[in-house]
Each structure stands twice: as structure tokens, then as C-alpha cells.
Backbone as CSV, one residue per row, in Angstrom:
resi,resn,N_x,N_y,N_z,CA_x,CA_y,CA_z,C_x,C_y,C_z
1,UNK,-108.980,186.740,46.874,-108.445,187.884,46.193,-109.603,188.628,45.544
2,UNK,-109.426,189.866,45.633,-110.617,190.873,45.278,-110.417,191.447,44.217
3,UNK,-110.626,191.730,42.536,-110.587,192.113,41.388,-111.680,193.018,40.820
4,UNK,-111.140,194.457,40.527,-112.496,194.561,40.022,-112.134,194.761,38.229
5,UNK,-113.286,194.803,37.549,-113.087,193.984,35.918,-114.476,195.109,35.260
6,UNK,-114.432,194.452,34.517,-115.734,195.358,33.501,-115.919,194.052,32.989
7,UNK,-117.343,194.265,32.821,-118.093,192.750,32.586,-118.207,192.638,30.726
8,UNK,-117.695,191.483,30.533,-117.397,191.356,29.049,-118.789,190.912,28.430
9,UNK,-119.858,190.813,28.933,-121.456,190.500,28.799,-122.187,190.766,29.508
10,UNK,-123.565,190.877,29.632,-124.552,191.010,30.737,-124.169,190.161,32.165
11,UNK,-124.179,190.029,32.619,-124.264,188.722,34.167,-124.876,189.114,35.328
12,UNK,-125.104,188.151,35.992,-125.796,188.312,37.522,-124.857,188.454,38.344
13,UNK,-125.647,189.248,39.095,-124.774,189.810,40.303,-125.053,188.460,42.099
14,UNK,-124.094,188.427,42.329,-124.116,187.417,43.035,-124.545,187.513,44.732
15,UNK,-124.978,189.187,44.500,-124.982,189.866,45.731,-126.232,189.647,46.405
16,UNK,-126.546,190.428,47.322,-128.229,190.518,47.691,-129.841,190.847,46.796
17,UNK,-128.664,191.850,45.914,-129.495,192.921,44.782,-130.121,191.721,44.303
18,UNK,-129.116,190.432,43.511,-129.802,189.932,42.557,-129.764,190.546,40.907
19,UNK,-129.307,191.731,41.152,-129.729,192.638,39.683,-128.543,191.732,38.332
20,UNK,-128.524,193.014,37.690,-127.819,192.688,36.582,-127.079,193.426,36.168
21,UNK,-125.359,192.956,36.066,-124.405,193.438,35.796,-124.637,194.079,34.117
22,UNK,-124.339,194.914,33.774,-124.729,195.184,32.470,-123.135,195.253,31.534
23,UNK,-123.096,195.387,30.745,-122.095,195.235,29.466,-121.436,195.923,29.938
24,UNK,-120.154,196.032,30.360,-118.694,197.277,30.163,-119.070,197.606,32.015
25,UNK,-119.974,197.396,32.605,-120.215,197.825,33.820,-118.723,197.442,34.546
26,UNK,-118.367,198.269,35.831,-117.770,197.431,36.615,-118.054,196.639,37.415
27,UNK,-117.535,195.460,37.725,-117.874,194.509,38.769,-116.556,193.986,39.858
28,UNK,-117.173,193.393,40.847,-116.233,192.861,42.015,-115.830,191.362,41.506
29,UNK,-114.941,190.940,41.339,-114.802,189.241,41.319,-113.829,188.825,42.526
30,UNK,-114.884,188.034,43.315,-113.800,187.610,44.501,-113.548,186.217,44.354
31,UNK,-112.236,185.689,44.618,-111.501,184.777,44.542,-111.224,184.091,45.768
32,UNK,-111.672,182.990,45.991,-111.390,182.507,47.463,-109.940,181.308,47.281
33,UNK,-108.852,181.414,47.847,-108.057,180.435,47.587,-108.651,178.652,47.644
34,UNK,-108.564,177.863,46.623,-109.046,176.907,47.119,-110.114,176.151,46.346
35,UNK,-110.705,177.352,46.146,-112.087,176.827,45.317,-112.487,177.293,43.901
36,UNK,-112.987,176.874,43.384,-113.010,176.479,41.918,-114.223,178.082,41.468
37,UNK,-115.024,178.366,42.096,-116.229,179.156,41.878,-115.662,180.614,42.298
38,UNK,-115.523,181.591,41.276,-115.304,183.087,41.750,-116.607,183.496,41.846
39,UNK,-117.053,184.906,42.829,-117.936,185.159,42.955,-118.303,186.195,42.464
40,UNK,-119.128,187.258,41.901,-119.271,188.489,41.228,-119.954,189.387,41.895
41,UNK,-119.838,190.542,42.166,-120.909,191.588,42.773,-121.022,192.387,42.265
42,UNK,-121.399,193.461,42.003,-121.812,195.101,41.608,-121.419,195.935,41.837
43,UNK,-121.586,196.784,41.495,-120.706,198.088,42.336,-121.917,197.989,43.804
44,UNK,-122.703,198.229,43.690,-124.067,198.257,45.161,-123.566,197.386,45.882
45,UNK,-123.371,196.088,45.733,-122.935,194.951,46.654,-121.888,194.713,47.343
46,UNK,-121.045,195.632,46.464,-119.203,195.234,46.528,-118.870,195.296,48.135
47,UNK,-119.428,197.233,48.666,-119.200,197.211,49.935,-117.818,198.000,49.900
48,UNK,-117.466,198.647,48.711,-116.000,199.282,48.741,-116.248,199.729,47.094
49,UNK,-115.510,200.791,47.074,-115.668,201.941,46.263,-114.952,201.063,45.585
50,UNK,-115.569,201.606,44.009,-115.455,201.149,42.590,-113.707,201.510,42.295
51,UNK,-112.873,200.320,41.558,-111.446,200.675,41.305,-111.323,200.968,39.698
52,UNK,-111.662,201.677,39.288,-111.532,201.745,37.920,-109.812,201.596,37.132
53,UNK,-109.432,201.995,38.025,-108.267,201.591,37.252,-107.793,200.387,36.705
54,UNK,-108.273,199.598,38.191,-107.572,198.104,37.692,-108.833,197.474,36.729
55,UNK,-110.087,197.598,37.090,-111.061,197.068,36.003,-110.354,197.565,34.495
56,UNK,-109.849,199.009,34.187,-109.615,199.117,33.060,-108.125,198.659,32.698
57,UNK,-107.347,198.496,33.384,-105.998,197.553,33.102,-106.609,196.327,32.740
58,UNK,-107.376,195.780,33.293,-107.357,194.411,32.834,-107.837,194.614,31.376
59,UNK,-109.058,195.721,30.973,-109.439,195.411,29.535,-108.450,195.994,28.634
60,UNK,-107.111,196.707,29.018,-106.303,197.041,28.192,-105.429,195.917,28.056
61,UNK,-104.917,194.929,29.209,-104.143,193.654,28.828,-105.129,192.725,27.633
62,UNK,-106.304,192.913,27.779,-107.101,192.255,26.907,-106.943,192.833,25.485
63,UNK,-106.941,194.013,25.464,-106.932,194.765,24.011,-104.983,194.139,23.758
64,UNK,-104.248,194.594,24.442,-102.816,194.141,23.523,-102.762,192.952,23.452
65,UNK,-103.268,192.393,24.135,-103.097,190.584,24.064,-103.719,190.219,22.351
66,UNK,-104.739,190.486,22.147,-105.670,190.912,20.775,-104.515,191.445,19.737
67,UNK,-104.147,192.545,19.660,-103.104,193.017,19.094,-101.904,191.895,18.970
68,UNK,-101.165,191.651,19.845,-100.157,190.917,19.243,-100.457,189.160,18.704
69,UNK,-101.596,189.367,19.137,-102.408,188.315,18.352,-102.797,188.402,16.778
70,UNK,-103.106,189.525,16.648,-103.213,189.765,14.975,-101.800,189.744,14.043
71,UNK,-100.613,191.168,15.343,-99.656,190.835,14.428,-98.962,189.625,14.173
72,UNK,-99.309,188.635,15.245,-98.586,187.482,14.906,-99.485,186.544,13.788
73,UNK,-100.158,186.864,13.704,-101.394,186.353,12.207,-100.748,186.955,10.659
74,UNK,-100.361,188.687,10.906,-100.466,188.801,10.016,-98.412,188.512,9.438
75,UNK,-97.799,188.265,10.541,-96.163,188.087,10.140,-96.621,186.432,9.597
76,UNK,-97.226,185.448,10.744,-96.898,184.473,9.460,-97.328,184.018,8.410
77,UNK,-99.131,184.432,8.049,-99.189,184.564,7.107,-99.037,185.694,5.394
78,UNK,-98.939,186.277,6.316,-98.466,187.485,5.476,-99.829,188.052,4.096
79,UNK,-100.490,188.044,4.801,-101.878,188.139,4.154,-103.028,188.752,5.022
80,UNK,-102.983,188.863,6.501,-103.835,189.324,7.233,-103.989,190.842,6.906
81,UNK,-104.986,191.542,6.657,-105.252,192.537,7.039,-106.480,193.254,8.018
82,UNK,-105.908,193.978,8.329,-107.199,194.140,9.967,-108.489,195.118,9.320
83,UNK,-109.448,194.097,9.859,-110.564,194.480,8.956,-111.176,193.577,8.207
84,UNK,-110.189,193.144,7.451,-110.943,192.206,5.998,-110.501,190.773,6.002
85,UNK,-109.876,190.548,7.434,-109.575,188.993,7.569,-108.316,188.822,6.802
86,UNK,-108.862,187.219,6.563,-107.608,186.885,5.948,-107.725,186.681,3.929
87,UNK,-106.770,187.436,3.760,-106.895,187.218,2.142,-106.605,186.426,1.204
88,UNK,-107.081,186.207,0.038,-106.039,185.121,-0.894,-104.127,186.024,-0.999
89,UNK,-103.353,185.385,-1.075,-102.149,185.490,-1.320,-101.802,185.568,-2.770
90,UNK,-101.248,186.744,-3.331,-100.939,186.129,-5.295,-99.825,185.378,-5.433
């Protein structure tokens, strides 16, 4: 299966280049059924035009996932505020 993503850190590109995926870049992650190791490429390596859409769906499931992660921080303790962590309670 073929994914393309925006790279959440620097990484190597797994391609011929050798180069380096840079921060927020897009990248290829291919998925072979079966095996444990995904592989990464570049946009240069990929061999098929860059999908931005789905690279940026995935970092928006990442951003609400985050989100209902806080609000569920801040319903049960009831002290979270975003920004300043977590507070003393009076």
C-alpha cells in the first residue's frame, strides 16, 4: 500500500537519492503486505506525482486526534488549560 504523509522529523529517503527528507516535506511510505519494514521515498524517488491531499489528511487526523485528547484532559480533570498545562485546582 502506497501513502503519502509529511514527515514528522528529518529522515532518509530510502530511494536512490539517498538525500534527506526534511521536516513537513512530503514523502512516499510504501507498505508491503506481510512485512514488518515500511519503506520511505521522496517526492524525486516516488516515481508518481506528489498527493498532497492525503499527506495533509493524515496531519489533520493527527491534529484532532490531539484535540480530543486535550478535551478529554481537560473534562476529567477539570483544570487543564491549553497552554499552561495542568493547574492546581482550589
Amino acid at each position: 500500500m502506497k501513502t503519502w504523509k509529511r514527515a514528522p522529523a528529518a529522515m532518509l529517503c530510502g530511494g536512490p537519492c539517498n538525500g534527506t527528507i526534511a521536516e513537513g516535506e512530503p514523502y512516499l511510505e510504501i507498505e508491503i503486505a506481510g512485512l514488518p519494514k515500511r519503506y520511505r521515498r521522496c517526492r524525486h524517488c516516488a516515481g508518481e506525482p506528489v498527493n498532497l491531499k492525503a499527506a495533509d489528511a493524515d496531519d489533520n487526523r493527527r491534529d484532532r486526534v490531539a484535540a480530543a485528547a486535550m478535551t478529554a484532559m481537560q473534562q476529567l480533570t477539570g483544570a487543564f488549560q491549553p497552554g499552561l498545562g495542568l493547574q492546581e485546582r482550589d
